[in-house]
DOKE-903956 format. One line per 5 residues: their letters; for each residue x, y, z of N, C-alpha, C. Coordinates in pm, whole numbers, plus 32768, in hexadecimal, padded with zeros to 4 digits. Last residue first. Layout:
<nodes>
a	X:Y:Z:X:Y:Z:X:Y:Z; ...
</nodes>
This chain:
<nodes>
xxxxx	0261:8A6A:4731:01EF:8A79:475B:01C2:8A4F:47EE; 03EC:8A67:470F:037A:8A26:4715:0305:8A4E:476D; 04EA:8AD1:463B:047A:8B22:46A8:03F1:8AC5:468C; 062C:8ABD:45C2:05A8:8A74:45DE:053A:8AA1:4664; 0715:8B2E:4517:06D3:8B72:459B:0637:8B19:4567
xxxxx	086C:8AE0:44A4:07D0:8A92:44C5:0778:8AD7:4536; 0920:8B76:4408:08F7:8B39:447F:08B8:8B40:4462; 0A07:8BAE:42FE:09CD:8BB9:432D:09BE:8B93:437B; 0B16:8BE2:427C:0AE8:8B2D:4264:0A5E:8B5F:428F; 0B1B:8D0A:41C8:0B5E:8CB3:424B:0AF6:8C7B:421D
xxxxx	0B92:8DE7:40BC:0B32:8D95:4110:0B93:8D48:4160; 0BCE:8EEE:3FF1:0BF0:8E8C:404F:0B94:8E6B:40A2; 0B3E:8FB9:3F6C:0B8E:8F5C:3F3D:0BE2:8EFD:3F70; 09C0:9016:3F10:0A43:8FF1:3F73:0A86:8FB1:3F4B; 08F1:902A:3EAB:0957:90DA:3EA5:09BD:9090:3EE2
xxxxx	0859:8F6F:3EBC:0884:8F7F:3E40:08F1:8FF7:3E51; 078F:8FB5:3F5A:07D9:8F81:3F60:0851:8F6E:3F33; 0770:913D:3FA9:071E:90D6:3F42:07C8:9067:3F48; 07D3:91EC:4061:074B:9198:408A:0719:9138:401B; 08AD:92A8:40E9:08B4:9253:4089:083C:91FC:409F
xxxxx	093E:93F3:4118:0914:9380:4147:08E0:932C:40E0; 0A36:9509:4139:09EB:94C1:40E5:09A1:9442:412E; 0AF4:9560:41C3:0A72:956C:41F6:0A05:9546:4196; 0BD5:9548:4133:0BEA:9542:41BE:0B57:9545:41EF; 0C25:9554:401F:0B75:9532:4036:0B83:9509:40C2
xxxxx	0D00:95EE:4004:0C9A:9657:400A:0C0F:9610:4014; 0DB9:9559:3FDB:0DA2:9579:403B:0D2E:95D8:406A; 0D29:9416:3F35:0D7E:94AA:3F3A:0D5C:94F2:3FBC; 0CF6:92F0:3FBB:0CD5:933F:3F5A:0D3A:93C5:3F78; 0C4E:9192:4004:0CA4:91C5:4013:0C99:928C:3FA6
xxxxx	0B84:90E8:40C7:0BA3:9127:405B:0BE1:9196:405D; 0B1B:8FBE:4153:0B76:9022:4175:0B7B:907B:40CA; 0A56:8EF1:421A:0A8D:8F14:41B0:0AC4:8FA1:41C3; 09AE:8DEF:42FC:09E0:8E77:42F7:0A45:8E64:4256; 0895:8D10:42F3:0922:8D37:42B0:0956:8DC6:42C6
xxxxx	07B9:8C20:439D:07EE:8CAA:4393:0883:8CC8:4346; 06DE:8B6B:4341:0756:8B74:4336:078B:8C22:4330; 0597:8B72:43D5:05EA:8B94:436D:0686:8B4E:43AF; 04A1:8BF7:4481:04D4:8B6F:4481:053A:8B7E:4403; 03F4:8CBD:44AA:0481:8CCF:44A9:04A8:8C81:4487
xxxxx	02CA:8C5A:44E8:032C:8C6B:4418:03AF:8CB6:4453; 02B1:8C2C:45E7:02DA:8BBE:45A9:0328:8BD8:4505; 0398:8D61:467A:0311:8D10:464B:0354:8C77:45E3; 0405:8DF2:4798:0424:8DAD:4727:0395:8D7B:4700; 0479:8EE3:4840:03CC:8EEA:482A:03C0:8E8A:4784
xxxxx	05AB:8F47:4792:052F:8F30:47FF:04B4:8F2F:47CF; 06EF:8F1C:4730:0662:8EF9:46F8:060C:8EF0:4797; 080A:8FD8:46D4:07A1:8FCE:472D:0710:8FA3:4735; 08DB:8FAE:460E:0870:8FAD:45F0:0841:8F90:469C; 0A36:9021:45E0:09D5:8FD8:4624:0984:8FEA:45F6
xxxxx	0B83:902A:4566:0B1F:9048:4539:0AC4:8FE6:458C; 0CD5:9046:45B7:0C81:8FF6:45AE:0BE2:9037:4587; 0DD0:90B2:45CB:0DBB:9092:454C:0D33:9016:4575; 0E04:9153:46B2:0E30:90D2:46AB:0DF5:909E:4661; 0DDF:9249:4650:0E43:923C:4698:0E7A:9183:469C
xxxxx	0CCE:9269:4608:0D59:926C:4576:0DE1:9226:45CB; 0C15:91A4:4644:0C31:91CF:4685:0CAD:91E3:462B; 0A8D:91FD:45FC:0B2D:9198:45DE:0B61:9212:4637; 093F:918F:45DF:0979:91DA:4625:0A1E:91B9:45DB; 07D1:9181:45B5:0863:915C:4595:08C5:91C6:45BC
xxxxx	0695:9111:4651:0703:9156:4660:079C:9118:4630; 0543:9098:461E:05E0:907B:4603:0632:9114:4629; 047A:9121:469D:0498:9096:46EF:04F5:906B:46D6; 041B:91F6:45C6:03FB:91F5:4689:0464:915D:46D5; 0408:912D:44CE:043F:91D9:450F:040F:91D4:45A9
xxxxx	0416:9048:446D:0440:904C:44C6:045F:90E4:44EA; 0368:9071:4381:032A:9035:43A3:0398:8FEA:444F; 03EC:915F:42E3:0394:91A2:4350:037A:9106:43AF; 054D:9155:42ED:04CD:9112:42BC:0447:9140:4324; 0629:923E:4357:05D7:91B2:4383:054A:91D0:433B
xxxxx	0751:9333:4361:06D3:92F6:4356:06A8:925E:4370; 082F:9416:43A9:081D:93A4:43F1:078D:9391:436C; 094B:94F5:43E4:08A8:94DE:438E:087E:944E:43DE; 0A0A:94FA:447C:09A0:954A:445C:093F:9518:4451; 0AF1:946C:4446:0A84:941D:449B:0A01:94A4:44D1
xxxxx	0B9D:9446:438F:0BC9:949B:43FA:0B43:9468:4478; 0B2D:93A4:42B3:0BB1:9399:4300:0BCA:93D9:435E; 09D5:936F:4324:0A44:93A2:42D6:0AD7:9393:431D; 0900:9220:432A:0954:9290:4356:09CB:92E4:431E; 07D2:919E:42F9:084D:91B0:42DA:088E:9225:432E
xxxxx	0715:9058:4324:0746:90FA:434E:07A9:911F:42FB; 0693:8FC4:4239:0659:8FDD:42DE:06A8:905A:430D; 062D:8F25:40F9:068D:8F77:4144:0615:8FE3:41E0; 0632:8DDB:40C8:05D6:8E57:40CF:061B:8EA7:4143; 05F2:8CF7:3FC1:064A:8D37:4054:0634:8DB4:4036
xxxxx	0509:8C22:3F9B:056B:8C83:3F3F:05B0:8CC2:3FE5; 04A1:8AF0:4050:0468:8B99:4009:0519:8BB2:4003; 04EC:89D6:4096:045B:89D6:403C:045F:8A90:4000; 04FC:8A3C:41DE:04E7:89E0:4196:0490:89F4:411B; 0588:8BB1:41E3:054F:8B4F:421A:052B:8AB8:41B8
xxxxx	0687:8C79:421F:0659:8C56:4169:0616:8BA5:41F8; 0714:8DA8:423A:06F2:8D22:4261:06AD:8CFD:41EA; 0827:8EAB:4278:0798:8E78:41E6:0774:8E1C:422F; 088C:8FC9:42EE:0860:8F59:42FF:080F:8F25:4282; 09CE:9097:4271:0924:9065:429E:0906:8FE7:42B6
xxxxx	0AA0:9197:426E:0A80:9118:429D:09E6:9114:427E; 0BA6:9249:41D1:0B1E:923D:41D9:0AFA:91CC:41E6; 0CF8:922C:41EB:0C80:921C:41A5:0BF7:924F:4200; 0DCB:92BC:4281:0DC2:92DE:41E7:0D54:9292:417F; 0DDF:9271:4376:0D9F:92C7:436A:0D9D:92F9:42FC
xxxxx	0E7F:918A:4328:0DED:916E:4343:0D96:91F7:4367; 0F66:911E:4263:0F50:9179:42CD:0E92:9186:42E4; 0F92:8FC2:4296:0F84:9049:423B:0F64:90AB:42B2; 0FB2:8ED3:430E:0FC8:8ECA:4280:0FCE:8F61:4233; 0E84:8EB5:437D:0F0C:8E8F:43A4:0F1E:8EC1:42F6
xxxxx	0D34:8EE6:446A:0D8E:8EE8:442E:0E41:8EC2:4406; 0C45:8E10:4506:0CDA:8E7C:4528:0D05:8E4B:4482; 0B14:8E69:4562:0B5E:8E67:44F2:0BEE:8E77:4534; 0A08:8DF9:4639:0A86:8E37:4646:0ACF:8E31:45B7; 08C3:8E16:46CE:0931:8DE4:4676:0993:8E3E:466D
xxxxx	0814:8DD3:4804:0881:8E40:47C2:08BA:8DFA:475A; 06B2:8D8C:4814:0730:8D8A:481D:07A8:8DF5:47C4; 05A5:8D3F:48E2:05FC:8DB3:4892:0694:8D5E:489A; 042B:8D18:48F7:04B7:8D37:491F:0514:8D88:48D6; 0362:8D11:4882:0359:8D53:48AA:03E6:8D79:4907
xxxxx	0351:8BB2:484C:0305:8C2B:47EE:0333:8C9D:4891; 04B2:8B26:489D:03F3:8AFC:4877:03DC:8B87:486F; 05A3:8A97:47BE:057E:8B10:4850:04C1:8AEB:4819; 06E1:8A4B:4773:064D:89FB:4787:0605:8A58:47EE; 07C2:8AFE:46BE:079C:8AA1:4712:0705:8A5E:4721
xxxxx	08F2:8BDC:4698:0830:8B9C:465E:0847:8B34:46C6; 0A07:8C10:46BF:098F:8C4E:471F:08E2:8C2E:471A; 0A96:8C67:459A:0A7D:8C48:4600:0A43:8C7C:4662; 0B53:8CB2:4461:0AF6:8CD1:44C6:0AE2:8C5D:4510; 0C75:8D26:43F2:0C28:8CBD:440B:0BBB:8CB1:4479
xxxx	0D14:8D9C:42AF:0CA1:8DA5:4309:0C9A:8D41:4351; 0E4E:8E4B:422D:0DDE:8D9C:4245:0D97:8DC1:42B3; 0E91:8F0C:40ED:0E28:8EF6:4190:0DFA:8E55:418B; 0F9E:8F47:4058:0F1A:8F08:4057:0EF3:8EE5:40E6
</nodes>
């Protein structure tokens, strides 16, 4: 079983950036499929990137396509999110998650929340106006 724990949110004003970080422990980490969800004050959590195990595929919510970038690194079992050109509805709790599967969904990816079976505590990415 995979333990997640992200890091790297923070307090940034509209148009900056920051890097979040997932490290992994506990499993082999190039045997899931990663993504980001956040889930802001008050709304349902709402899935932001994802990435395949090998790190092919990739996707993002259109409402960060140009400005989020996800990336991992299998080698040192960590999974990033590259956030630029931030806005105030980023404001969320960010969560990386992990899903696990056969060897043949090596390029599979994962975008509805609900597809994942490990979570981390999350971070706090606050982007003020």
């Amino acid at each position: 079983q995979v333990q997640l724990v992200e890091s790297g949110g923070g307090l940034v004003q509209a148009g900056g950036s920051l890097r979040l970080s997932c490290a992994a422990s506990g499993g082999t980490f190039s045997s899931y499929a990663m993504g980001w969800i956040r889930q802001a004050p008050g709304k349902e959590r709402e899935f932001v990137s994802a990435i395949s195990r090998n790190g092919a595929s990739t996707a993002h919510t259109d409402s960060v396509k140009g400005r989020f970038t996800i990336s991992r690194d299998n080698a040192k079992s960590t999974l990033y999110l590259q956030m630029n050109s931030l806005k105030p509805e980023d404001t969320a709790v960010y969560y990386c998650a992990a899903k696990g599967g056969p060897w043949y969904t090596i390029n599979r990816l994962y975008t509805g929340t609900h597809e994942y079976d490990y979570w981390g505590q999350g971070t706090q990415v606050t982007v003020s106006s």
